[in-house]
C-alpha positions as CSV (number, residue, x, y, z in Angstrom):
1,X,-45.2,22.7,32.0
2,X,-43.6,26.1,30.6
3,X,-39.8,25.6,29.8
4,X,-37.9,28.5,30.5
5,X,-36.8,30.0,27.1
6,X,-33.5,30.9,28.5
7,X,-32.7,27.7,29.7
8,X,-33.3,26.4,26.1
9,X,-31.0,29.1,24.6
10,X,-28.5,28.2,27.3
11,X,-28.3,24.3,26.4
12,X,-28.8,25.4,22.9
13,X,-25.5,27.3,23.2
14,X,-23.7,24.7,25.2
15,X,-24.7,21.8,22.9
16,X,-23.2,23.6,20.0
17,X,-20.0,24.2,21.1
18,X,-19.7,20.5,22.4
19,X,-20.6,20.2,18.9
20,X,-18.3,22.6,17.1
21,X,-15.3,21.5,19.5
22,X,-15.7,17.9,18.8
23,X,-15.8,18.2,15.1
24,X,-12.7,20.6,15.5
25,X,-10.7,17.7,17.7
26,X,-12.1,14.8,15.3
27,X,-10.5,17.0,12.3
28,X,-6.8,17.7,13.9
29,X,-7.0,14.1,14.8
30,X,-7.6,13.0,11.2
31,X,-5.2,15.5,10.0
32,X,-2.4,14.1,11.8
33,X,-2.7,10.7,11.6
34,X,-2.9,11.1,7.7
35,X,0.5,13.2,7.7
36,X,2.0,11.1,10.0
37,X,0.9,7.6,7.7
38,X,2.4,10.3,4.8
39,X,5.5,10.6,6.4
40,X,5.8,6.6,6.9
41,X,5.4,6.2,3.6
42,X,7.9,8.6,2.6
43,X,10.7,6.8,5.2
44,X,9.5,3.3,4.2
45,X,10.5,4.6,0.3
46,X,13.4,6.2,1.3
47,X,14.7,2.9,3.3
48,X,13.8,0.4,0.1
49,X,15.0,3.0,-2.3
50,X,18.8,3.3,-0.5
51,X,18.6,-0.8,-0.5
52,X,17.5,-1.9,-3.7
53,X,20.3,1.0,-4.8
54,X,22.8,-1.0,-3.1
55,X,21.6,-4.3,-4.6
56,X,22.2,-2.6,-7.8
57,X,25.1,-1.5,-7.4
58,X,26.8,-4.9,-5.8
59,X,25.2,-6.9,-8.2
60,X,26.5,-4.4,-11.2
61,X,30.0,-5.4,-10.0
62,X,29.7,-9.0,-10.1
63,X,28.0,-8.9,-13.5
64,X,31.2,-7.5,-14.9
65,X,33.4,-9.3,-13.3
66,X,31.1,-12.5,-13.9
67,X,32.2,-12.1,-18.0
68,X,35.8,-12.4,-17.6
69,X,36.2,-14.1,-14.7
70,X,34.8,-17.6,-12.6
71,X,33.9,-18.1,-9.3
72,X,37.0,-18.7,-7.7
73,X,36.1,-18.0,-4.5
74,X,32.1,-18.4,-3.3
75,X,32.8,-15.3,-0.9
76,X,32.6,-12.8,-3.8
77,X,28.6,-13.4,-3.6
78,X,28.5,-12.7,0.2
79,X,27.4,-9.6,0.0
80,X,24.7,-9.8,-2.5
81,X,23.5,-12.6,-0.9
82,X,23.5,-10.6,2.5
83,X,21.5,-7.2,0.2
84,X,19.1,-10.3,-1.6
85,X,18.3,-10.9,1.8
86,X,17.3,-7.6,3.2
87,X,15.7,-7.2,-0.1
88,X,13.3,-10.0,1.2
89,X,12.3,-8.9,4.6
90,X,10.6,-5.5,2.9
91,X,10.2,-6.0,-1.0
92,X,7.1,-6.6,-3.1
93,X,6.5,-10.4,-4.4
94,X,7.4,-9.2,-7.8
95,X,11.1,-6.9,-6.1
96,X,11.7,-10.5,-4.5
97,X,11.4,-12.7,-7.9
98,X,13.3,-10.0,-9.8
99,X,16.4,-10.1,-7.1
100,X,16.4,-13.7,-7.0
101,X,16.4,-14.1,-10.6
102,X,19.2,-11.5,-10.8
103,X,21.3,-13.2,-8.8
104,X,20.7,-16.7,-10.7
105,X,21.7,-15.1,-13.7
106,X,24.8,-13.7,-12.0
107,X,26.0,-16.9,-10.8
108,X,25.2,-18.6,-14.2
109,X,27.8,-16.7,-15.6
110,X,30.1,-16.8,-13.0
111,X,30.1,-20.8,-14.2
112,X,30.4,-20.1,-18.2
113,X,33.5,-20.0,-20.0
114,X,34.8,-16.2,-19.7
115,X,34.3,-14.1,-22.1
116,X,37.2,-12.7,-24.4
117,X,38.3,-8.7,-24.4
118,X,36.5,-8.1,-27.8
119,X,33.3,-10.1,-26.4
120,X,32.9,-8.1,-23.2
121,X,32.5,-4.8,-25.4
122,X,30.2,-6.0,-27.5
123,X,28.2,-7.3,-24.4
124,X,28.4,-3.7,-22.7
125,X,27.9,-1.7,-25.7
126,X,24.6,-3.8,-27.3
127,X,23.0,-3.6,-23.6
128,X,21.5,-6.3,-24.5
129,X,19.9,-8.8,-21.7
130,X,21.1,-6.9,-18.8
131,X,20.8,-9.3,-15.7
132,X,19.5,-5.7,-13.9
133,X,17.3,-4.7,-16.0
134,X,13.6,-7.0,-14.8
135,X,14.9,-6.3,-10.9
136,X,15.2,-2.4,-11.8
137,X,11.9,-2.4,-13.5
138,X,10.1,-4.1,-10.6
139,X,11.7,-2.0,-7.6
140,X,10.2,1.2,-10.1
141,X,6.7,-0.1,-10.3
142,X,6.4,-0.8,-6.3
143,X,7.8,2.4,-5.1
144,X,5.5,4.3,-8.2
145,X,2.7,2.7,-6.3
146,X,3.8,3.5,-2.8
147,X,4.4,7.2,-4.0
148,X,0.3,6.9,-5.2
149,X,-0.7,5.5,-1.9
150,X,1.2,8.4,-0.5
């Protein structure tokens, strides 16, 4: 049996632009669902970088006012417990012991003796053991690694 050599040219043809299309769709497909896991990324940073900013900030507050002052009132820690909270739902193991440890340290404080004028300088000008400092240093090594995985 003699196969027309048009025929073969024909499918020839047809084959390789089912091929060539294919390949095109499978590559715009890849294309956008890598941008668009990208762009989650970048929205899922943005989100924990706004939080753990506000954690930082509350918790700041409370620090200082932890050295001259006691815990009067256990409704000065509702907020940070509310933030240490949120901080759980999307933080790293390592975010999550840092802001719970934070916040222990806070309310350790809050229950020594207050510090005197001269003593809460020399606390804020040595810098030394700041509360912030292991929660700040964890919160940078997650969202360097989700900036990688980006």
């Amino acid at each position: 049996m003699q196969v027309d050599p048009s025929i073969v040219s024909a499918l020839s043809a047809l084959l390789g632009s089912a091929v060539g299309g294919s390949a095109t769709i499978a590559a715009a497909w890849l294309t956008q669902k890598t941008q668009s896991e990208r762009e989650r990324i970048r929205i899922d940073i943005r989100r924990r970088e706004q939080l753990y900013a506000e954690f930082v900030a509350e918790c700041s507050k409370l620090v200082i006012d932890s050295l001259d002052h006691t815990l009067d009132d256990p409704a000065t820690l509702q907020e940070v417990y509310a933030l240490q909270n949120r901080v759980r739902l999307i933080g790293s193991d390592p975010v999550n012991r840092a802001g719970d440890e934070t916040v222990r340290r806070i309310v350790t404080q809050y229950l020594k003796p207050n510090l005197t004028s001269d003593e809460v300088q020399q606390v804020a000008l040595s810098h030394r053991d700041d509360p912030l400092r292991p929660f700040a240093d964890a919160c940078r090594e997650e969202l360097k690694a989700m900036w990688r995985a980006s």
